[in-house]
Structures are given as structure tokens and as C-alpha cells.
N, C-alpha and C positions, 0 to 999 in steps of 0.2 A: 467523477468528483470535481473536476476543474469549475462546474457548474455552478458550485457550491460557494458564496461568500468568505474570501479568508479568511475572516472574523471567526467563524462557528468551527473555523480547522484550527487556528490560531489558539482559540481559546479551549479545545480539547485538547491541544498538546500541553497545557498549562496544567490544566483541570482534572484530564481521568488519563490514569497513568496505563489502563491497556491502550488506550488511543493513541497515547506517545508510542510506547511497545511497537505496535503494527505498525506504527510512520516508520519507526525506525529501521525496522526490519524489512518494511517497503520499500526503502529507500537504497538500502544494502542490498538488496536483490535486485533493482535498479542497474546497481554502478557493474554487480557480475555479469547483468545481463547483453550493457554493452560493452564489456572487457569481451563477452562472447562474440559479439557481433562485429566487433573492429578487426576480427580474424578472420584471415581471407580463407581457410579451411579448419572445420571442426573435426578433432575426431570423435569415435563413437561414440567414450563416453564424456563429451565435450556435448556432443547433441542431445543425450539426454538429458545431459545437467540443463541445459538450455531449456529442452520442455520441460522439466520439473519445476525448474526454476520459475516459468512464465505460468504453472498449477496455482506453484504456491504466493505469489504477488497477485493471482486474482481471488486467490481466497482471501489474503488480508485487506483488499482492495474491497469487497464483498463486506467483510466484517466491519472494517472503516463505516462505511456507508452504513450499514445496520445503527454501529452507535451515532453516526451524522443524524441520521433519521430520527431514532431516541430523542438525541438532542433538542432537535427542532421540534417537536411532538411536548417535549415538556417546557420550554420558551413559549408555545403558543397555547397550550392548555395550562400551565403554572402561573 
């Protein structure tokens, strides 16, 4: 996503409010991820939260993209 113009992020977090949703929840699963990481030992169910965690930020990361793509698709054919 970083590829991606701010403008077309910027202006979906304005604009369609599941877009905003998935930032946001993207960004929450972020801050656990490195709360996980700055820990010199996880335990076990510290490590699955970890993979679960790193599931569910590429699913919303995935779904992002889907409506980026949308977006741009009807900017250039609208």
C-alpha cells in the first residue's frame, strides 16, 4: 500500500467509512504487534496472538487494497 498516492488513502478515510474501519483496526493491530515484538520472550499464547494477529492485518491490508483498486477504477473510468 505504501505505493499508493496519500491522496486516494487520505481521501477514503474521509469518504467510505469501511475504509476508515480497516485503517483503523489496521493500525490497532499494528501498535499489539509491536507491544508483541519489543518482548524479549513470548509466551505460547503470546505467540499465537502474534500469528493471528499478523492473519488478521493482512486480511484487512488485502481488503484495503481491494477498495484502493475500486477506487481508482472509478476515478479513471467515472
Amino acid at each position: 500500500m505504501n505505493a499508493e498516492p496519500l491522496g486516494a488513502k487520505a481521501e477514503l478515510m474521509q469518504t467510505d467509512e469501511e475504509f476508515n474501519t480497516l485503517a483503523v483496526q489496521h493500525h490497532e493491530l499494528e501498535d499489539r504487534l509491536h507491544e508483541l515484538t519489543a518482548k524479549h520472550y513470548l509466551s505460547e499464547p503470546e505467540q499465537l496472538e502474534e500469528v493471528t494477529l499478523k492473519k488478521k492485518k493482512l486480511q484487512l491490508k488485502d481488503r484495503m487494497e481491494d477498495i484502493l483498486r475500486r477506487h481508482r477504477q472509478e476515478h479513471l473510468h467515472g
